[in-house]
C-alpha positions in Angstrom: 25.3 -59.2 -3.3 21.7 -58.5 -3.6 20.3 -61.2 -2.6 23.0 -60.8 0.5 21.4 -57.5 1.3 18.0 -59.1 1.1 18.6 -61.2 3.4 20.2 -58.8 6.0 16.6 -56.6 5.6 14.3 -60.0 6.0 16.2 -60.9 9.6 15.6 -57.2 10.5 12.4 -57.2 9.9 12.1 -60.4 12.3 14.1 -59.6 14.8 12.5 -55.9 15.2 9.4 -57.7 14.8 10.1 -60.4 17.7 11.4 -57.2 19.6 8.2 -55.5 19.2 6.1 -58.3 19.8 8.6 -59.4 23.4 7.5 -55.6 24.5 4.1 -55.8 23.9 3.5 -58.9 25.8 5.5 -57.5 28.9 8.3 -60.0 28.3 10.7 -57.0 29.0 11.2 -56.6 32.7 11.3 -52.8 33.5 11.9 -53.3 37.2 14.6 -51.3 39.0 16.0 -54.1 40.8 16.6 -56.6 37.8 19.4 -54.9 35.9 19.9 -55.3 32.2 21.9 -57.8 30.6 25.0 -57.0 30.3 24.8 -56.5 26.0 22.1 -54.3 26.8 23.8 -52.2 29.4 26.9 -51.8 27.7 24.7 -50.7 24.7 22.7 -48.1 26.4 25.9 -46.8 28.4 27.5 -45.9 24.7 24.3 -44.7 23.9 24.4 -42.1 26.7 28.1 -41.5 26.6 28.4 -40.5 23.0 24.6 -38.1 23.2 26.5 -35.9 26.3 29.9 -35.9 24.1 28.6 -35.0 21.0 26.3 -32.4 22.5 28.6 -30.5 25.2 31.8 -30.4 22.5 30.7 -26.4 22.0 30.3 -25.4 25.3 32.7 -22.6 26.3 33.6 -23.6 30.3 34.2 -20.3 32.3 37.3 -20.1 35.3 36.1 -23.1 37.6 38.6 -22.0 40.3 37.3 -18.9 41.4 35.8 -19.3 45.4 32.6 -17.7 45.9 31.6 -20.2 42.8 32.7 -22.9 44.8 30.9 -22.0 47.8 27.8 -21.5 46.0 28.1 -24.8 44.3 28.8 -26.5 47.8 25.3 -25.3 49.2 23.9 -26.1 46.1 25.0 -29.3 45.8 24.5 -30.1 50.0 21.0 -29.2 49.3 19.9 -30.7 46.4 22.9 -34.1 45.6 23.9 -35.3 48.3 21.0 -37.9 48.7 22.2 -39.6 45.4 25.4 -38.7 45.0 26.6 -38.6 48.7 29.0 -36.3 50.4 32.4 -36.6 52.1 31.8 -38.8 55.3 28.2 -39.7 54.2 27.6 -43.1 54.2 25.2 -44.7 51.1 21.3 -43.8 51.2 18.1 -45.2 50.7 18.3 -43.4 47.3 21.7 -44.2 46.2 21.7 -48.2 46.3 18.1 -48.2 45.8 18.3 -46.0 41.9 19.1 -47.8 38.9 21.4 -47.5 37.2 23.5 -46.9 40.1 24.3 -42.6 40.0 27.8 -42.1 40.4 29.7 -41.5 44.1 30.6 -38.2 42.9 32.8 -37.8 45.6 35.0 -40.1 44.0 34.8 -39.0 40.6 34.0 -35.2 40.2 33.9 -33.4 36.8 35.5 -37.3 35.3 37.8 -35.0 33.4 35.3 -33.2 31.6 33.8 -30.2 33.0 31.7 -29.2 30.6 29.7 -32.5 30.2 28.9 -32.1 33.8 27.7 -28.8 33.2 25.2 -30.5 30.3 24.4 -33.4 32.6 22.9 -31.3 35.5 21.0 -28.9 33.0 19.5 -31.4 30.9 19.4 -34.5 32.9 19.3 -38.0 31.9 16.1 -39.9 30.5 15.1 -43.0 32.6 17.9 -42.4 35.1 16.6 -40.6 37.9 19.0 -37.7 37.0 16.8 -34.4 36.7 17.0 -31.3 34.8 18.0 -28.7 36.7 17.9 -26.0 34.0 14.7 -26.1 34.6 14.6 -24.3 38.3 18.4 -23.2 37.8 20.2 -20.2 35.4 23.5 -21.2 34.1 25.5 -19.4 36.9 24.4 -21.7 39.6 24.7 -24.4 37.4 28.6 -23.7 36.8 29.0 -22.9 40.8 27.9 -26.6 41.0 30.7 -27.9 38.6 33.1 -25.9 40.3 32.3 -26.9 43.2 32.2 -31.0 41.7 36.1 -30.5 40.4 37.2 -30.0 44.1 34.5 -32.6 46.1 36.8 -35.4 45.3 40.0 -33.7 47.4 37.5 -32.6 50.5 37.8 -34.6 53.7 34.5 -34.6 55.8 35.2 -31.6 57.6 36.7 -29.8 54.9 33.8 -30.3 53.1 31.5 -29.0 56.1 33.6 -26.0 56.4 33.1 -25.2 53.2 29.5 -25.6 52.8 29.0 -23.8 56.5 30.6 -20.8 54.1 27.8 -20.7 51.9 24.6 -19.3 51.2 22.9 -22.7 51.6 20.4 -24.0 48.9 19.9 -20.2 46.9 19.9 -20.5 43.2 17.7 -16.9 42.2 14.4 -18.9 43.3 12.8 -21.5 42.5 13.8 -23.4 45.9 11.9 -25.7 46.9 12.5 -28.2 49.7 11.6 -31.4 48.4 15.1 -32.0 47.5 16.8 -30.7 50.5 19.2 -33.0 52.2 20.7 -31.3 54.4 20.8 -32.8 57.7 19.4 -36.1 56.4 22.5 -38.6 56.4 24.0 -38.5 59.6 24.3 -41.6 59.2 22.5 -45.0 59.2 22.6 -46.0 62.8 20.9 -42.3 63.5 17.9 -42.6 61.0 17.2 -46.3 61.6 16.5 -45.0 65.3 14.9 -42.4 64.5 12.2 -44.7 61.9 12.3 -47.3 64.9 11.5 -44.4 67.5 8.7 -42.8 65.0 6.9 -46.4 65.0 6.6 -46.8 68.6 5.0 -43.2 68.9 2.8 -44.7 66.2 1.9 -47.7 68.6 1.6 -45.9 71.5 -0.8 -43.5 69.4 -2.7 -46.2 68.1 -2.9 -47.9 72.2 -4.2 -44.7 73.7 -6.9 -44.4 71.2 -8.2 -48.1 71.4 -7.7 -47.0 75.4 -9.8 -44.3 75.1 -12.2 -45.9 72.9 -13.5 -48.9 75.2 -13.5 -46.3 77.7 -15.8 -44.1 76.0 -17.7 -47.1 75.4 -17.4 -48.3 79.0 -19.0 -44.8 80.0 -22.0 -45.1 77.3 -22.7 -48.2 78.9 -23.2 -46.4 82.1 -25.3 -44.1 80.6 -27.1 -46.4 79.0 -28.0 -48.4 81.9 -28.7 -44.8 84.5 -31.0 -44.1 81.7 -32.5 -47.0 82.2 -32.8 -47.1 85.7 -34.1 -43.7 85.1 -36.9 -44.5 82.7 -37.8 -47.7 85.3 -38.2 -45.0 88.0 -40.4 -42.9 86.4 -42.6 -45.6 84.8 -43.0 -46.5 88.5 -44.0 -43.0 89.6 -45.8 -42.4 86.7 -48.4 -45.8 88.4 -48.4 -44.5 91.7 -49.5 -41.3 90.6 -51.7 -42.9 88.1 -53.0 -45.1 91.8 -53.6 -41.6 93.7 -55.7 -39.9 90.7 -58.8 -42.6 91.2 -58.9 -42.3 94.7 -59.1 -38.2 94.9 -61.4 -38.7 91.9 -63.8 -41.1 94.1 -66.3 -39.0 96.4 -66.4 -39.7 99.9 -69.0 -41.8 101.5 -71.5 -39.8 103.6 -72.0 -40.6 107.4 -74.8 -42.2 108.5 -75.9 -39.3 110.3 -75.8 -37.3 107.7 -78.2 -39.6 105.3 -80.9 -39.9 108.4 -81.0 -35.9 108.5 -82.5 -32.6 107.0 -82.3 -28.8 107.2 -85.3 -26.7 107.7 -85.5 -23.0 105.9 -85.2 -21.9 109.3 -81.9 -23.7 109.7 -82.8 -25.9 112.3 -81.4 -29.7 111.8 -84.1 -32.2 111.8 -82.9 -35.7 112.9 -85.2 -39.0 111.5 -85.5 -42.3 114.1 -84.5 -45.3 112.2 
């Protein structure tokens, strides 16, 4: 028996040690899109299972079926859900087929049966899941007007389920809002949004055309500058040597006459002419 026991210890011991060591050398592929074996996944799904069970046994749930609950769980969850979780008439989004694990079509499910570890779920979120913890931004209240609201999603038609959000106060949980998380009006549908991204690229090209446009014109016109500037500078260096021509010659003193070399003034102002 002992030595049985040993034994058990020693292959722990290796096989946490081989675990460690498969870890540590990034043989463990964390990447959303390659999903865990299924030993794994069945593992961490009783894992997660039993920790919401055993820790939302004690909570008291309060009258789910009363309507302005409801309604303030339906702008709530229209705000804030929907993206993951999809509504009535929503078709799946970027978020919900890209998350992993996969978060539930709550329209589908609901509550599951148990209302009270829905309430747990949204306060406290789920580790490694994408699921946040609304407790954080959200009192208790609102947090119940969400699962009241999650026990009737799955008998709502589409426009049932409009109707009913139309009715409330939108995304209002006593503050905290932000709109990081708001949904609503972002899932009309595939078709609409693919259109949309296709329509926001061609702006983006047409953007990016006018601006190389406008750039080899800007450069077209410096090049005009340029070259009047030139033409400029040319011009002047060319008046600049005429004038430079002119100064000599004003500078220069005239030559005298030959009359005027071959005569002389007396004091009494008479002119007196020399013969050759």
């Amino acid at each position: 028996m002992k030595r049985t026991i040993k034994t058990l210890l020693a292959a722990s011991v290796v096989a946490g040690a081989a675990a460690t060591a498969g870890a540590y050398f990034g043989l463990v592929n964390v990447g959303a899109d390659d999903p865990h074996f299924p030993a794994v996944h069945a593992f961490l799904s009783m894992a997660r299972d039993r920790s919401i069970e055993v820790r939302s046994r004690d909570i008291q749930v309060p009258d789910l079926d009363d309507e302005a609950l409801i309604r303030a769980g339906a702008g709530n969850y229209n705000s804030m859900c929907i993206g993951c979780h999809l509504a009535p008439g929503t078709a799946e989004t970027e978020l919900s087929q890209s998350l992993y694990p996969a978060p539930p079509n709550l329209t589908k499910m609901g509550v599951d049966g148990n209302p009270a570890a829905a309430f747990w779920t949204i306060k406290h979120g789920i580790k490694a899941t994408g699921m946040p913890a609304w407790g954080k931004s959200m009192g208790d209240p609102y947090i119940w007007g969400m699962v009241a609201f999650l026990q009737q999603l799955p008998t709502l038609d589409a426009q049932q389920y409009q109707a009913l959000v139309a009715s409330s106060s939108g995304h209002q949980h006593g503050g905290g809002e932000t709109i990081m998380h708001n949904h609503e009006g972002q899932h009309g549908g595939a078709e609409a949004a693919g259109e949309d991204h296709h329509a926001g690229e061609m702006a983006g090209t047409s953007q990016h055309d006018a601006a190389v446009e406008d750039h080899h014109a800007g450069e077209a016109a410096g090049a005009s500058h340029h070259d009047a500037a030139v033409e400029d500078h040319h011009a002047g260096e060319k008046a600049g040597m005429s004038h430079h021509d002119a100064e000599p010659a004003a500078d220069k003193p005239a030559p005298k006459s030959k009359l005027a070399a071959n005569s002389h003034t007396h004091a009494d102002g008479k002119e007196h002419l020399h013969a050759d």
